[in-house]
C-alpha positions, 0 to 999 in steps of 0.5 A: 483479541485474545491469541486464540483469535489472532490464530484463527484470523490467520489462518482463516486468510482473514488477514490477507484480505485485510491487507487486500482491503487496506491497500485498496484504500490507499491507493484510491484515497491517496492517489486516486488509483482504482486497485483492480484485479490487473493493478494488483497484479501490475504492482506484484509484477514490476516488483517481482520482476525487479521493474521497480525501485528498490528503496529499503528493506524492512524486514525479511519479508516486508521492503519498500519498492516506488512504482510508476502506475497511472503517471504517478510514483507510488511508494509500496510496502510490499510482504513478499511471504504473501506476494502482496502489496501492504500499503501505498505511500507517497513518495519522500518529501511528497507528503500534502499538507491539509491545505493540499491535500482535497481528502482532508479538510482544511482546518480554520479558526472559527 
């Protein structure tokens, strides 16, 4: 992908709804969390109005913030520039092993 490309795909809003997909991805795969319309706006809300934990800033414009949503604590990447969630992470220390973890199969010696 050529900077031309990248240009274009920005200012398309392409990437917006990348990040849009990603974090849809994420919620559901790692919490089981369906990233609606009101979810969304949820997560921008408590993170806006200083409802969440601040864990760190990254950047100017990228921070770390846990939410609690649906009985679970969440670790959100959050771009402020867009007023949009990136990701969702666990929690520290809350990563699953494969054996945990029901997305990933567990591997074994055959």
């Amino acid at each position: 992908m050529g900077m031309a490309d990248v240009k274009d795909r920005a200012r398309s809003g392409q990437k917006a709804r990348d990040i849009e997909t990603h974090a849809h991805q994420r919620f559901g795969l790692r919490f089981d969390i369906e990233w609606t319309p009101e979810v969304r706006k949820l997560v921008v809300w408590l993170i806006q109005t200083g409802r969440s934990k601040f864990i760190e800033k990254q950047s100017n414009s990228i921070s770390l913030h846990q939410v609690h949503i649906q009985g679970k604590d969440v670790v959100v990447v959050y771009d402020k520039i867009r007023a949009q969630v990136v990701t969702a992470l666990y929690p520290e220390g809350e990563w699953p092993t494969l054996e945990s973890d029901p997305t990933n199969p567990t591997l074994t010696n055959s």
